[in-house]
C-alpha positions in Angstrom: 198.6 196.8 162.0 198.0 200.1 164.2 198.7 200.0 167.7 195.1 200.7 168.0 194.1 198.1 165.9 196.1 195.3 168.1 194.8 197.0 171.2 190.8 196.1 169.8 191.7 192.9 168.2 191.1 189.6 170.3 192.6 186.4 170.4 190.5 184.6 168.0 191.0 187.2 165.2 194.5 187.9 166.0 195.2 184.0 165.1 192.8 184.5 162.3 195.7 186.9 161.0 198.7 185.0 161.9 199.4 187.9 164.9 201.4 184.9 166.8 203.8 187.2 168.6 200.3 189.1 169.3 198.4 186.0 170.4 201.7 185.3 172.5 201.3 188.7 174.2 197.6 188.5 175.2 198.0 185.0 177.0 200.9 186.7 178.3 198.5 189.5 179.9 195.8 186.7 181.1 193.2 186.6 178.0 191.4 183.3 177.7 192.8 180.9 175.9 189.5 180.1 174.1 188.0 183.2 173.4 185.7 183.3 170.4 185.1 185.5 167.6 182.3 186.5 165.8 181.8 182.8 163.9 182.4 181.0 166.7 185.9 179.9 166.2 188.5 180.2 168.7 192.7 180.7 168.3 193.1 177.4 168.4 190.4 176.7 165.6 192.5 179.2 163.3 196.2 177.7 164.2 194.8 174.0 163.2 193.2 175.5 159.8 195.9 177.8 158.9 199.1 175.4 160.3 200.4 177.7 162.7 202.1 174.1 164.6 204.0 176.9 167.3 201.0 178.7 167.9 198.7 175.4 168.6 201.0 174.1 170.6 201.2 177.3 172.6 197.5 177.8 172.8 197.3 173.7 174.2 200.1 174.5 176.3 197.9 177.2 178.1 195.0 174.6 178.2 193.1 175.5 175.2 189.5 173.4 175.2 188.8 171.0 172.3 185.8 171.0 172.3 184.3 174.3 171.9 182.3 174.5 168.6 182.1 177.7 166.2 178.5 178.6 164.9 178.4 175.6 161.9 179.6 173.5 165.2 183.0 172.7 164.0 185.6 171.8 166.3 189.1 172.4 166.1 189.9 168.8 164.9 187.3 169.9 162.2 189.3 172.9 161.0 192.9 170.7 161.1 191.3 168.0 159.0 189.8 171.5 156.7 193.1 172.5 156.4 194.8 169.4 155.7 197.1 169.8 158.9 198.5 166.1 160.3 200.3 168.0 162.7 197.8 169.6 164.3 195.6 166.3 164.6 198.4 164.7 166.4 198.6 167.1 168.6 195.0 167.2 169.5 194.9 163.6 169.3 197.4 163.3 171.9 198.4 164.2 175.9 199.5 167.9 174.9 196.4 168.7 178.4 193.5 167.2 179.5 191.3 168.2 176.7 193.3 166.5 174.1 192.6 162.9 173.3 191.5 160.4 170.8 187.7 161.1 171.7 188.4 164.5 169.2 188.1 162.2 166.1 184.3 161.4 167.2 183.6 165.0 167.6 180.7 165.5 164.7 179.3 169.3 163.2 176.0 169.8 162.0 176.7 167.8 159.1 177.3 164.7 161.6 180.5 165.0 159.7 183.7 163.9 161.8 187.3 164.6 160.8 187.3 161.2 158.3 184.3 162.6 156.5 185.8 166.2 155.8 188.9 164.7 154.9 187.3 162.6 152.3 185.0 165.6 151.1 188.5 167.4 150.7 190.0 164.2 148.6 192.9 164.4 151.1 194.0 160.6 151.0 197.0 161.7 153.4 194.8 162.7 156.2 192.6 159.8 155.7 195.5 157.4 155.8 196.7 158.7 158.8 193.5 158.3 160.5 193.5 154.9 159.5 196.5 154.5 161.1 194.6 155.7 164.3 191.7 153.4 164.1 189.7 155.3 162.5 186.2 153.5 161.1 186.1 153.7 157.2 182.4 153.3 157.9 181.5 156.7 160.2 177.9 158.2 158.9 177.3 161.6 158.3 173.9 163.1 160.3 172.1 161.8 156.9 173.6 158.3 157.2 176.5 159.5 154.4 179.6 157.1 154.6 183.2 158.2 153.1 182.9 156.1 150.0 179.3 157.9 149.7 180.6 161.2 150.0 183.6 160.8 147.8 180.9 159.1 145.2 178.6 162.1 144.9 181.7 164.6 144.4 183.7 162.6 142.0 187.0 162.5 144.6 188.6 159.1 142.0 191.5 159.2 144.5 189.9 159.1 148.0 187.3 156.5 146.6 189.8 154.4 145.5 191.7 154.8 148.7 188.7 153.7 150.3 188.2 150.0 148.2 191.8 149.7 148.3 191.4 149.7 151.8 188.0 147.5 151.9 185.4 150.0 152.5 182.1 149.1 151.6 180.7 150.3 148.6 177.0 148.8 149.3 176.4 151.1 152.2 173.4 153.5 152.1 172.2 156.4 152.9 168.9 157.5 155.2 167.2 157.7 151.7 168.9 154.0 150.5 171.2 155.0 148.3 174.6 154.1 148.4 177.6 155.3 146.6 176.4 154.1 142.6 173.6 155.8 143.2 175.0 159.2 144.2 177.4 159.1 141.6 175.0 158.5 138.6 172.9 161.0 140.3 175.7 163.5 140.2 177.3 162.3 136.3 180.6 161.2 137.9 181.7 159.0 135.1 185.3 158.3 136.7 183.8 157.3 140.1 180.8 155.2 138.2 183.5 153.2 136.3 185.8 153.0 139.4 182.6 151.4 141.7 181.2 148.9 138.7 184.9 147.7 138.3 184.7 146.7 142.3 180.8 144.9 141.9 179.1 143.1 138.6 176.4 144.3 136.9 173.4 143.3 139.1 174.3 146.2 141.4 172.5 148.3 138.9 169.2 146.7 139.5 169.6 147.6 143.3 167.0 150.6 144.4 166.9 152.7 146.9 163.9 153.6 149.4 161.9 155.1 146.3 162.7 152.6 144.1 164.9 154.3 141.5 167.8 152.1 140.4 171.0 153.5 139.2 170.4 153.8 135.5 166.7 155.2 136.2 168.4 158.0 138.4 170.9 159.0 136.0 167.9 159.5 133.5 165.8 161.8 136.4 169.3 163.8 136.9 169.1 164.4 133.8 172.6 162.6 133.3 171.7 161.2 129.4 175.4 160.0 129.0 175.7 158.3 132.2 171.8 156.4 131.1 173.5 155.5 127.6 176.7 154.5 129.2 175.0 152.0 131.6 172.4 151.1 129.5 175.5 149.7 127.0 177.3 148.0 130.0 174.4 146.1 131.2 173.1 145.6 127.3 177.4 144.1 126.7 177.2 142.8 129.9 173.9 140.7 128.9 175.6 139.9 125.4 178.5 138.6 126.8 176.7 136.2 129.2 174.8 135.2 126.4 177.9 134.4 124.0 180.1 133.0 127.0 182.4 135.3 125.8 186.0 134.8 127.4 186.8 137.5 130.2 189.5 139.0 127.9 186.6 139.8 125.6 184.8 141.4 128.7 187.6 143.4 129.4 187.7 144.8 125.9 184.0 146.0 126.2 184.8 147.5 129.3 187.7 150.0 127.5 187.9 153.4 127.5 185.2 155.1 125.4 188.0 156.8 123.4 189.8 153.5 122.4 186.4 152.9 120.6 186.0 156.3 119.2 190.0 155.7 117.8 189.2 151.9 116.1 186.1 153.5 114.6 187.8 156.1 113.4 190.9 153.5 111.4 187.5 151.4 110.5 185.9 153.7 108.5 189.4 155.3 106.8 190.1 151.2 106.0 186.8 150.6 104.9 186.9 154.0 102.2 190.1 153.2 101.1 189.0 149.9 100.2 185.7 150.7 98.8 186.3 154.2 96.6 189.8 155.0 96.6 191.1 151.6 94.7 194.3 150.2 97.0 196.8 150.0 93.8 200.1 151.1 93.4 203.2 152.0 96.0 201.4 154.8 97.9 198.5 152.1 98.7 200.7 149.8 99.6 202.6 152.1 101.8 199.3 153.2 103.5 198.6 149.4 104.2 202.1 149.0 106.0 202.1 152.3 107.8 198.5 150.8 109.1 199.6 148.0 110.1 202.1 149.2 112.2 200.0 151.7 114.0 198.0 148.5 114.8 200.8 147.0 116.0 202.0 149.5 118.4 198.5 150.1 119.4 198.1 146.7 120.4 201.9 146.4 122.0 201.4 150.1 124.1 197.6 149.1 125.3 199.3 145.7 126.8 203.3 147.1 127.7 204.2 147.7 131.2 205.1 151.8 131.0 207.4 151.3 134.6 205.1 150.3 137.5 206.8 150.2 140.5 204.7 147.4 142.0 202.1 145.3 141.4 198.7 146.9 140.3 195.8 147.3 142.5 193.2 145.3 141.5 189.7 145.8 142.3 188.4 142.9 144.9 184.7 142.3 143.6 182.4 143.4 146.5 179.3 141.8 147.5 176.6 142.7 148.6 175.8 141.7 152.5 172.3 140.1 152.9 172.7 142.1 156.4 172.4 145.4 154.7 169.4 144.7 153.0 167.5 143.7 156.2 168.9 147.1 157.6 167.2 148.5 155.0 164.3 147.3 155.7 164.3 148.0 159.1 165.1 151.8 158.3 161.3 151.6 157.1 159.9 150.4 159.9 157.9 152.8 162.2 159.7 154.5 164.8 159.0 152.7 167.9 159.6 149.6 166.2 162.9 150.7 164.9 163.4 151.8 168.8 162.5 148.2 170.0 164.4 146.5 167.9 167.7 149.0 168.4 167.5 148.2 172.2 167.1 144.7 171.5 170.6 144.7 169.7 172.6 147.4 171.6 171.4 146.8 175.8 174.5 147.0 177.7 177.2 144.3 177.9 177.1 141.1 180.5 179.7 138.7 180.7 179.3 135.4 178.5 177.9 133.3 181.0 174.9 135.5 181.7 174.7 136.6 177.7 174.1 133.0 177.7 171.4 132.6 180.4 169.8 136.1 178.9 170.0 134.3 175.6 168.2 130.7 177.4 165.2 132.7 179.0 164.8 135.0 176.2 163.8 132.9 172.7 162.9 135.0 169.7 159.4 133.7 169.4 158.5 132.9 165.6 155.8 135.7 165.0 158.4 138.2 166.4 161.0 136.5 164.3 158.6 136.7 160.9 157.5 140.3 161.7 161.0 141.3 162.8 163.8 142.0 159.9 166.4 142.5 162.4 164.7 139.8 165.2 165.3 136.7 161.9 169.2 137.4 162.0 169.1 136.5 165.4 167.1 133.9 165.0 167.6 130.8 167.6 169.8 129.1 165.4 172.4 131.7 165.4 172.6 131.8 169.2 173.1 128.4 169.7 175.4 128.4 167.0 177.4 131.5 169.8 177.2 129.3 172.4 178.6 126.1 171.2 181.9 128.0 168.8 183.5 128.8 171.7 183.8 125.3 172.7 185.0 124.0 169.6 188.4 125.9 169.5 189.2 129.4 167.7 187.6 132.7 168.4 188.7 134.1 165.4 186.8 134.0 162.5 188.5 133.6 159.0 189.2 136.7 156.6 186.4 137.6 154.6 187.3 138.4 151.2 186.1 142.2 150.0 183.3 142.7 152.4 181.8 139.2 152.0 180.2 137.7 155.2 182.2 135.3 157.4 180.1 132.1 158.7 179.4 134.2 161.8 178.7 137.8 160.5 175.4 137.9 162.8 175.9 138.1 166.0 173.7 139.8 168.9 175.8 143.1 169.8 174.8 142.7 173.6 176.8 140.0 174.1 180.4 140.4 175.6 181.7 138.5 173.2 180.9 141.2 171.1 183.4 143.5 172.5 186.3 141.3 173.5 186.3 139.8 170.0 188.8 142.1 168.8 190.9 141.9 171.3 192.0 138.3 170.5 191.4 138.7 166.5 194.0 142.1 166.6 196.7 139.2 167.0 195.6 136.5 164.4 196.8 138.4 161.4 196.4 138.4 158.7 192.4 138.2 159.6 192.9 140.8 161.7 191.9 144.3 159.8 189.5 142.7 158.0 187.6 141.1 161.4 187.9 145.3 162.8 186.2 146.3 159.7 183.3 143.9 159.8 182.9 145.1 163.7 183.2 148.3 162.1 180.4 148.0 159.6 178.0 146.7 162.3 179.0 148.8 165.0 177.9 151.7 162.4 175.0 150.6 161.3 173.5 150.8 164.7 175.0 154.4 165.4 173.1 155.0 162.5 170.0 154.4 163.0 170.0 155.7 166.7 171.0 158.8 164.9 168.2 158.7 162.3 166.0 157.9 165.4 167.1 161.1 167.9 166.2 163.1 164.8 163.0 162.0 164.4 162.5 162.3 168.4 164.0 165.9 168.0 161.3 166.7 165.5 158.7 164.6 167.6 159.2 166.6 170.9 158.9 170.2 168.9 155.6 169.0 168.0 154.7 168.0 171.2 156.4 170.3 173.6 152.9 172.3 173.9 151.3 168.5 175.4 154.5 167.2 177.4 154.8 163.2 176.8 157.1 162.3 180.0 156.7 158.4 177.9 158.3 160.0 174.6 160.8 161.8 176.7 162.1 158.5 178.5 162.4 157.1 175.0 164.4 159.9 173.5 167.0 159.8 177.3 166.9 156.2 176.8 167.9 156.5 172.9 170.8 158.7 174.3 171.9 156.2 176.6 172.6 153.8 173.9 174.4 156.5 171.3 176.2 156.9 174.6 177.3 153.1 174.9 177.9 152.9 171.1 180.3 155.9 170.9 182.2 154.0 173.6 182.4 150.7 172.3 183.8 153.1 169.0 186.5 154.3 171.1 187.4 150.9 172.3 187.4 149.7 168.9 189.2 152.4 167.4 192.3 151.7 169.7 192.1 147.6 168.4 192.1 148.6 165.1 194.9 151.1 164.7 196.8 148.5 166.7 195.8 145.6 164.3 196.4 147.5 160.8 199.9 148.8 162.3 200.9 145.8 162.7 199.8 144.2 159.4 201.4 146.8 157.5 204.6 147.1 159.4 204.8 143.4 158.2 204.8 144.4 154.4 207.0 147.3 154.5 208.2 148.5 158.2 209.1 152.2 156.6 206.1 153.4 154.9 204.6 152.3 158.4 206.4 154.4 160.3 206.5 157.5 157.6 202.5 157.0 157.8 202.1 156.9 161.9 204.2 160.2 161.7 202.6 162.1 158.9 205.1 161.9 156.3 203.3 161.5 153.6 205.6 163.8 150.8 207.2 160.3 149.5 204.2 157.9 150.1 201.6 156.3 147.7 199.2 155.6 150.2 197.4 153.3 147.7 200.3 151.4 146.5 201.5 151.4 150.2 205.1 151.9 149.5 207.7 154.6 149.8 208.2 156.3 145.8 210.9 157.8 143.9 211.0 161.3 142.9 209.7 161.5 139.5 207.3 158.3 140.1 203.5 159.3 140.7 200.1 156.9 140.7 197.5 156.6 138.4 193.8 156.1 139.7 193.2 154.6 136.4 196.3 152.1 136.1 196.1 151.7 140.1 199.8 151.9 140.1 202.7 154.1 140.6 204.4 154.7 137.0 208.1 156.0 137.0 208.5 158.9 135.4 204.4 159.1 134.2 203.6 161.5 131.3 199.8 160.7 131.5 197.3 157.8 131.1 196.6 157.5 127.3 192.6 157.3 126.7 193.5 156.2 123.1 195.2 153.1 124.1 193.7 152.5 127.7 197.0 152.6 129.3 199.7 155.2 130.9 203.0 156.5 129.4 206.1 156.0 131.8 209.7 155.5 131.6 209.2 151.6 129.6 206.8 152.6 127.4 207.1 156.1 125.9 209.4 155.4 122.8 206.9 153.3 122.0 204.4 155.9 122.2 206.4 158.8 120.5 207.2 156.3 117.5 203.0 155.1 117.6 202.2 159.1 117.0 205.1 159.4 114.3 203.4 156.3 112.6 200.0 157.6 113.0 200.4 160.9 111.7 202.0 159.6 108.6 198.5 157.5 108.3 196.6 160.5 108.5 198.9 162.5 106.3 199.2 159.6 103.5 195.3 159.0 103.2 194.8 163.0 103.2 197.2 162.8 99.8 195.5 159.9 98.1 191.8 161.3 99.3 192.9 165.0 96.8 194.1 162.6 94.6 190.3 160.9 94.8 188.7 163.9 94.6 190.6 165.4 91.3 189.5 162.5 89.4 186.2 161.6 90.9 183.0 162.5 88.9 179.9 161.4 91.2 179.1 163.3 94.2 177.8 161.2 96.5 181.5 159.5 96.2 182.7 162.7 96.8 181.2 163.3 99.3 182.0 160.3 101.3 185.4 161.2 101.0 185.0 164.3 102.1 183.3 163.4 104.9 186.0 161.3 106.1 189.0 163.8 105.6 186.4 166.0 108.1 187.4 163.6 110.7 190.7 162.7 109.8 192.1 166.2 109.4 191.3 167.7 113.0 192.6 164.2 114.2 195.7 164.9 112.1 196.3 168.4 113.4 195.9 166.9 117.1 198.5 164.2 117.0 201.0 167.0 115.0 200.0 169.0 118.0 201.2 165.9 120.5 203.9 165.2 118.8 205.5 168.8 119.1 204.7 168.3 122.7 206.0 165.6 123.3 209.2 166.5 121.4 209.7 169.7 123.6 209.0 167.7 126.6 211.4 165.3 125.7 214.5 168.1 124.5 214.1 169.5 128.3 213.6 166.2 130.5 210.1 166.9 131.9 207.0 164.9 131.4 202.8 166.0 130.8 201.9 165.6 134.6 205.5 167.5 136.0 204.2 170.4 134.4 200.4 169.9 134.9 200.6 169.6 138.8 204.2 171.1 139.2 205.4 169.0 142.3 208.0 170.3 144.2 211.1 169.5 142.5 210.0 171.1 139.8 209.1 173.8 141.4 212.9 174.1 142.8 214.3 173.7 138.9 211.5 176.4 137.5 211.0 179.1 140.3 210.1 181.6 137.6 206.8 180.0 136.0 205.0 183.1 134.9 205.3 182.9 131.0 203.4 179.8 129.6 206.6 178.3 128.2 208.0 178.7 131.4 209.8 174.7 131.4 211.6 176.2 128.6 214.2 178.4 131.3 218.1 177.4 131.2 217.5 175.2 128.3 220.9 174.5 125.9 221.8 172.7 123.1 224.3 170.7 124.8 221.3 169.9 127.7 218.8 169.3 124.8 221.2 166.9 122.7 221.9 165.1 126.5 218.5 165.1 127.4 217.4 163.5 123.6 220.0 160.7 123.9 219.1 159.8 127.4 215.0 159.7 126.5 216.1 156.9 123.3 218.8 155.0 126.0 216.7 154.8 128.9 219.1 156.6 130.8 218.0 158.8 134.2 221.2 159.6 135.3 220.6 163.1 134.1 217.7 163.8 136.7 220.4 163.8 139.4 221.6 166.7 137.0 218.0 168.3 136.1 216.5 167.9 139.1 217.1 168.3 143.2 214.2 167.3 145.4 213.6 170.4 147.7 210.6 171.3 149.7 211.0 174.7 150.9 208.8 175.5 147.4 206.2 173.2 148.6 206.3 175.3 152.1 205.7 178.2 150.5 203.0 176.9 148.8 201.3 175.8 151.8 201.6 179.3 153.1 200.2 180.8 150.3 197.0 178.3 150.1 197.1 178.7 154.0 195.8 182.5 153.3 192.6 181.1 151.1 192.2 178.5 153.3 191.3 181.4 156.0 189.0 183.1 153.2 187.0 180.1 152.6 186.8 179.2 156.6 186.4 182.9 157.8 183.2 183.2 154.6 181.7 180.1 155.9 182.0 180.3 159.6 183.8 176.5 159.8 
């Protein structure tokens, strides 16, 4: 850079391109701290994004403001969350000045979007974990009422949205427009996250609608997503069938396979079904196929059922239901907007202590028309309130731990109540009850923000329209509507410090290290779905819900993954398979030099027209494997590279680049450890290094800035 050049340049951009000793300079000479560029975005915006840790601290060590936004109104918790920096959160998150504090992770941009929400639009399961950690709601609302499990839904994110139900997020919740997270993701043909979400629910969530009435299958078919519509349609038609039938749940689970495990069995079907119909099963080579056959159905049968090496048990899906509370939300979303105002300040006025909730509650009876015209006035129906008076006598305050996001016998309660708020404070120590109390505050407390949300915007649009006449009554109704979002955010905040206390302390009870890796952002040996600390060469599947030692891939053919137990199993199931393929091929030309009708002929042929590019693919895995095997690496080591193997390969420019220092004497080692089960020779292949990985960051660091500096946040 010219000396000219650094002369013009200002802070902002100067931390835009990584000037530090620049940046350093300038404060030195008395610039501000949190001068802006032409985007908006200030220093400290571009040391979050980019991960410049020295620089942010520097630029907070001089007093640098939080919460200045750039022009899309993202702050600089925004851009750390952006660019996936755990660091930087903690530092903004914690006593670095006066403008650093929790109150950062509430900050929202246009979007309504808060740190959670872009983490869970980036897939970054790290940052969301770590959140968690803090307190963080799994239920925050975009400005369009989005939740994370919606967003991750509509962009097909498998991995954050099943972060999210491992972690009990609600899957029912909906949008301003009703839709929750099946809906965006038939909308959008995500076929991962639609199987991921009707694994978590039954089949009657398909008949749910939204605020226009579309279901989840009619969607799919105005989307124009015709394999999602066939897909469902089958699963609800099965579904229906196996009700029906009473069919066992094992048969259930078999409907519910992989679509490829059907396309494979149809595929044996119709090569058994020609080779007992036209190609007469006599003699040794038929009796050979036959065998060879059977044993591919044999080792189909053992690989879909073997354990391939998890490291824990599997995460199973809770089965969500749906809360009868969220439906009368809904309903009360289409209620005009001063009754949704009435009925908003009914349930959020400001606290009182018990005794005069009590009295308030006495003097104040829902009366029955109010109660029939009301949705939200019938939850709090008379009975309820007596029912909040008279449990405190009768012993506990805590209420027992709802399973999935099922309701607890007192889900309703009026949120102007005291008890309201001091709930948590006495629940954060029953554990185990403890999380899942916080997340049903959670869901409530969120509900409310967002319909006083939805209701400033309609004011907003409102008071453009009527700025000409000047209603002073509209005007107190929009200052009151602040006052509330006001005393919501705040109850968040006290919230947010219950719950990151509660869910420490439950998972410091399973495993104490992962705990403490997790509070302090070391995430680089962490499943944060499996919740436990994972060897080097061990990696989760979404699909499996597990971590798999030493994971080639998840097998669609057989519905299950390939690890360390399982893939000699695998290798011989190809070796078998091919043989089938090649066999049938041999006694099909044998067929076909003798046959004299052609419409026998032709169903031969038609066969082999399958069976030959199926052939050529499982040669083609089989060489793969083989190579794979001869140099100790595995499908998903060289797929996503982690950083081991990027220390053993540094040179990956050739695309047989895991073929570098390979031996005979390392390939003859490598072949009888794969057949003995023997890993000693990773100590030999493979040395865990992350300086790789740093450089990596640095280099996605400088496309990071691209995207951020082309969209202004």
């Amino acid at each position: 850079m010219s000396q000219r050049s650094r002369g013009e340049i200002n802070l902002a951009e100067a931390a835009r391109a990584q000037e530090v000793h620049l940046v350093a300079e300038r404060l030195a000479a008395g610039d501000d701290v949190n001068m802006q560029d032409s985007q908006g975005n200030t220093a400290l915006h571009w040391a979050c994004l980019l991960g410049l840790h020295g620089l942010s601290s520097l630029l907070l060590a001089h007093d640098a403001r939080t919460d200045i936004p750039n022009l899309n109104g993202s702050y600089a918790v925004h851009a750390a969350a952006a660019g996936k920096n755990i660091k930087a959160m903690k530092m903004l998150t914690g006593d670095k000045n006066v403008h650093t504090s929790k109150d950062v992770l509430f900050q929202q941009d246009r979007k309504g979007y808060t740190a959670f929400l872009i983490a869970a639009e980036n897939n970054d399961v790290f940052t969301m974990e770590w959140l968690y950690f803090q307190g963080v709601s799994l239920e925050q609302r975009g400005a369009n009422g989005e939740s994370a499990a919606l967003i991750t839904s509509r962009l097909g994110h498998t991995r954050g949205l099943q972060w999210l139900i491992s972690h009990n997020a609600s899957i029912f919740e909906r949008d301003n427009d009703g839709r929750n997270a099946l809906h965006l993701a038939c909308a959008h043909g995500r076929h991962d996250s639609i199987k991921m979400l009707m694994d978590s629910t039954s089949t009657k969530s398909l008949q749910c609608v939204d605020t226009m009435g579309d279901g989840a299958i009619s969607l799919a078919w105005k989307h124009g997503q015709l394999h999602v519509f066939c897909w469902l349609w089958f699963v609800e038609f099965a579904e229906a069938l196996a009700d029906t039938l009473s069919l066992k749940s094992s048969v259930r689970a078999a409907l519910s396979r992989s679509a490829w495990t059907t396309v494979f069995w149809t595929l044996l079907l119709l090569n058994f079904l020609t080779f007992l119909a036209l190609l007469e099963p006599a003699g040794t080579e038929a009796m050979l196929w036959l065998a060879l056959l059977s044993c591919v159905v044999c080792c189909w049968w053992h690989l879909s059922m073997s354990d391939p090496g998890f490291t824990g048990p599997r995460f199973a899906f809770a089965t969500q239901e749906q809360d009868p509370e969220l439906e009368r939300f809904a309903e009360l979303m289409q209620l005009p907007m001063d009754r949704q105002a009435e009925e908003l300040t009914r349930l959020c006025g400001p606290s009182r202590s018990p005794k005069a909730a009590a009295t308030q509650r006495a003097s104040n009876r829902i009366d029955r028309m109010g109660a029939e015209s009301s949705p939200w006035a019938a939850l709090w129906s008379s009975s309820k309130e007596v029912e909040d008076e008279v449990a405190p006598k009768l012993g506990s305050r805590c209420d027992p731990a709802p399973s999935g996001n099922s309701r607890s016998s007192r889900t309703f309660r009026r949120s102007d109540e005291d008890e309201w708020d001091e709930e948590g404070a006495s629940c954060a120590g029953c554990a185990p009850s403890a999380v899942a109390t916080v997340q049903q505050r959670w869901l409530r407390l969120s509900r409310r923000q967002q319909l006083c949300r939805a209701l400033l915007e309609k004011y907003d649009l409102a008071s453009l329209r009527q700025q000409a006449e000047g209603h002073q009554a509209e005007r107190e109704k929009e200052a009151h509507l602040r006052q509330v979002e006001k005393d919501l955010n705040s109850r968040a905040l006290k919230l947010m410090d219950e719950a990151g206390a509660a869910r420490f302390k439950e998972i410091s009870a399973q495993s104490g290290e992962y705990a403490r890796l997790a509070m302090e952002g070391e995430f680089r040996t962490l499943c944060v779905i499996c919740r436990g600390v994972r060897s080097m060469r061990s990696f989760h599947c979404k699909l499996c819900g597990c971590c798999v030692q030493r994971m080639d891939h998840h097998c669609p053919w057989v519905d299950r993954c390939i690890g360390l137990e399982n893939q000699r199993s695998f290798y011989v199931f190809l070796i078998l398979l091919a043989l089938v393929f090649m066999l049938f091929l041999q006694m099909s030309i044998n067929f076909l030099a003798e046959a004299e009708g052609l419409g026998l002929s032709s169903a031969v042929l038609l066969i082999l027209l399958c069976d030959v590019p199926a052939m050529l693919f499982v040669l083609a895995l089989i060489l793969r494997q083989t190579v794979y095997m001869l140099v100790n690496v595995t499908t998903y080591e060289v797929l996503v590279c982690p950083p081991h193997m990027c220390n053993r390969f540094p040179r990956r420019g050739s695309s047989l680049w895991y073929l570098q220092g390979a031996s005979l004497r390392s390939c003859l080692r490598n072949f009888l450890s794969y057949w003995m089960m023997d890993m000693s020779s990773d100590c030999l292949d493979f040395v865990e290094d992350s300086s790789c990985a740093e450089d990596a960051e640095t280099e996605e660091g400088l496309q990071k800035c691209c995207q951020w500096g082309s969209s202004g946040g």
